[in-house]
C-alpha positions in Angstrom: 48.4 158.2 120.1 50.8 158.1 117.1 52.3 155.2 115.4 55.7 155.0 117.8 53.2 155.1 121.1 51.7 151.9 119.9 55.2 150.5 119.0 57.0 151.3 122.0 56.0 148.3 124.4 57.6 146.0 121.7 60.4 147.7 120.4 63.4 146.5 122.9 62.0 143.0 121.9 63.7 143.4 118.4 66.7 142.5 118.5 67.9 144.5 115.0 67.1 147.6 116.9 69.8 146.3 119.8 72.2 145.7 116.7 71.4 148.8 114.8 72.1 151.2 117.8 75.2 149.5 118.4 77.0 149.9 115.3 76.1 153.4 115.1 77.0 154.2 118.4 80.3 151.9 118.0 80.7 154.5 114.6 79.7 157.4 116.6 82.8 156.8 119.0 85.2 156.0 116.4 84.8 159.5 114.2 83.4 162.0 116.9 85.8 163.1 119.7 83.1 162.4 122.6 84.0 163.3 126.3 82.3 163.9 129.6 82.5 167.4 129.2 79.7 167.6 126.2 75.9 167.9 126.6 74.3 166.0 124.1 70.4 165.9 122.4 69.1 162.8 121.0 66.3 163.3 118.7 63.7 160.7 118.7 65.2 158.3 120.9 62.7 155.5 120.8 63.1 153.6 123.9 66.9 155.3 124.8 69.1 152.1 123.2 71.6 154.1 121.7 71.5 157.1 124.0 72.3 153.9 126.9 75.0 153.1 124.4 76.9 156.6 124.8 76.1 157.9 128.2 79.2 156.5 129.9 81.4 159.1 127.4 79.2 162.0 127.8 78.1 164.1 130.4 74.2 164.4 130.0 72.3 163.2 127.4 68.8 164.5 127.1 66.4 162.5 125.2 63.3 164.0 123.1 60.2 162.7 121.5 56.7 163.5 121.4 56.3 159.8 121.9 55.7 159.7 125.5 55.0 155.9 125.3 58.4 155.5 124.5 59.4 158.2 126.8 58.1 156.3 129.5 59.6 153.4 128.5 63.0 154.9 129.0 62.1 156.8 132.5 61.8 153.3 133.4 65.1 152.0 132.4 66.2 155.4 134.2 64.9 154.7 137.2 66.1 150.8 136.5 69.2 151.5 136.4 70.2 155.0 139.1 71.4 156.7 135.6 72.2 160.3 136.8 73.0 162.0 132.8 70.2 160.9 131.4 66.5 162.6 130.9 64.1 162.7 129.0 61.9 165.6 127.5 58.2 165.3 125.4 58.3 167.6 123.0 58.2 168.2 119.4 60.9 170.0 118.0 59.6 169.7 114.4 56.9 172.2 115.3 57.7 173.8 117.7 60.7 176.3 119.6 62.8 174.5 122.4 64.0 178.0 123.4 67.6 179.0 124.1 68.8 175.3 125.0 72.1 174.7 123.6 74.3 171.7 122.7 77.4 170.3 122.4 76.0 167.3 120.4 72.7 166.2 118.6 72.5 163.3 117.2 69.4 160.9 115.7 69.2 157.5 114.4 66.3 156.2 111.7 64.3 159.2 112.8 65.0 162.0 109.6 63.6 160.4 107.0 60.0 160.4 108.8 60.1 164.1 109.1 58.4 166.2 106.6 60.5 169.3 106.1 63.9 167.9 106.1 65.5 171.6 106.1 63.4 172.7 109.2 64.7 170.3 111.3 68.3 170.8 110.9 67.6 174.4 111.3 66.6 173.5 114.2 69.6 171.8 114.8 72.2 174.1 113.8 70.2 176.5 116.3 70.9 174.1 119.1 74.0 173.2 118.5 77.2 175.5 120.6 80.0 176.9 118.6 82.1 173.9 117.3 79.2 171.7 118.1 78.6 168.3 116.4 75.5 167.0 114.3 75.3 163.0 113.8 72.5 161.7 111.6 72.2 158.2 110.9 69.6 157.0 108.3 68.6 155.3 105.3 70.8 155.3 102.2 68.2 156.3 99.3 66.1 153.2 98.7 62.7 152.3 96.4 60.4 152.4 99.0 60.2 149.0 100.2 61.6 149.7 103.5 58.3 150.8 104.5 56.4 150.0 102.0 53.1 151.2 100.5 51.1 154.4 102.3 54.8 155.7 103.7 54.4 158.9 103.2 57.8 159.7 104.7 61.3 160.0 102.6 62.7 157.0 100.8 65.7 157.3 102.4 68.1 160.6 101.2 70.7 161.1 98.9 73.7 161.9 100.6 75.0 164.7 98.8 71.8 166.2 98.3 71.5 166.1 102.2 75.3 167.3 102.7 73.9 170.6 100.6 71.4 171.1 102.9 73.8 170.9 105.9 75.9 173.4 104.4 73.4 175.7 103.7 72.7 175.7 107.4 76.1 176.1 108.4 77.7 173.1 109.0 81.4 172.2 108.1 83.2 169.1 107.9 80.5 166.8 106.1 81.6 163.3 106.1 79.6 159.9 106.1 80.2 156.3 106.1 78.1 153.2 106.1 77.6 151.9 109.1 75.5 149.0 109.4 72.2 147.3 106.7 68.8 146.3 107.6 68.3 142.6 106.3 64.9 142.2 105.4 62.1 140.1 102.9 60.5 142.3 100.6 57.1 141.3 99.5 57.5 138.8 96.7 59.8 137.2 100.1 63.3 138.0 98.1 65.9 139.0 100.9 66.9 143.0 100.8 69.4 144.8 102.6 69.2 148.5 103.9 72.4 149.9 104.0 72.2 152.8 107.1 74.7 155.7 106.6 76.3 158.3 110.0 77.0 161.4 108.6 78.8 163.5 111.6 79.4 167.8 111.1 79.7 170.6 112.4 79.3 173.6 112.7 
């Protein structure tokens, strides 16, 4: 069981992640020209909240995760609520080779700076992705490591051109970003801190 197993039963009951997933998906609609024709990926859904957000201007939205506590989580809220373009896959695409699947859209919120080999994984994306496909990535603005404090062994958020480069090296076109919402929080010595989240859309 991995950290976001043991998190999932609690996380619809936070009501920044509600917030978060709106103004990114609110973003999302305003600089990506979404339609019902597109099949779109979300990496690392959570519990679906954003994915819910977009499936009403897209025509099937499969989620992945190798989180299947939060998978199940949002089979529930399928099954909840009759959604037909919605479904959900456990699998871990940082490791492993999802085939010949491709995509009109991939998109993934707060989940990139948790993987390890940054470069991999959009590899893996631009792999994914059909001709004049779209990547959205929405994460952490480069930050000191409070966000997550001590024993994150993840990155500290990203440095946007640094990450553009390695979207270009992979193939992708049309690099743009904005900031798009901030996570208020306390650091330690009980200061408030904001967390400004960036969506960087591309393609490729």
């Amino acid at each position: 069981m991995n950290e976001f197993d043991i998190k999932a039963a609690g996380w619809d009951n936070n009501q920044m992640h509600w917030d978060r997933s709106a103004a990114i998906a609110k973003e999302m609609l305003r600089v990506l020209p979404l339609n019902k024709n597109m099949n779109a990926l979300e990496f690392g859904p959570g519990t679906g909240i954003l994915s819910f957000m977009l499936k009403d201007h897209l025509k099937q939205i499969t989620l992945i995760d190798n989180s299947i506590e939060m998978l199940k989580i949002i089979d529930g809220k399928i099954a909840n609520t009759n959604t037909a373009n919605l479904k959900t896959l456990n699998f871990d695409l940082e490791h492993n080779n999802l085939g010949q699947s491709k995509f009109d859209l991939i998109f993934t919120q707060m989940v990139l700076h948790h993987i390890a080999d940054v470069n991999g994984i959009i590899k893996q994306f631009a792999k994914h992705l059909n001709q004049n496909g779209y990547l959205a990535i929405a994460d952490l603005y480069k930050e000191d490591g409070s966000f997550h404090g001590e024993g994150f062994t993840g990155h500290k958020g990203f440095d946007i051109d640094e990450l553009s480069l390695i979207l270009k090296q992979n193939g992708f076109k049309n690099i743009s970003h904005t900031q798009c919402y901030s996570v208020k929080r306390e650091i330690p010595n009980g200061e408030p801190f904001e967390y400004p989240i960036f969506l960087l859309t591309a393609s490729i």
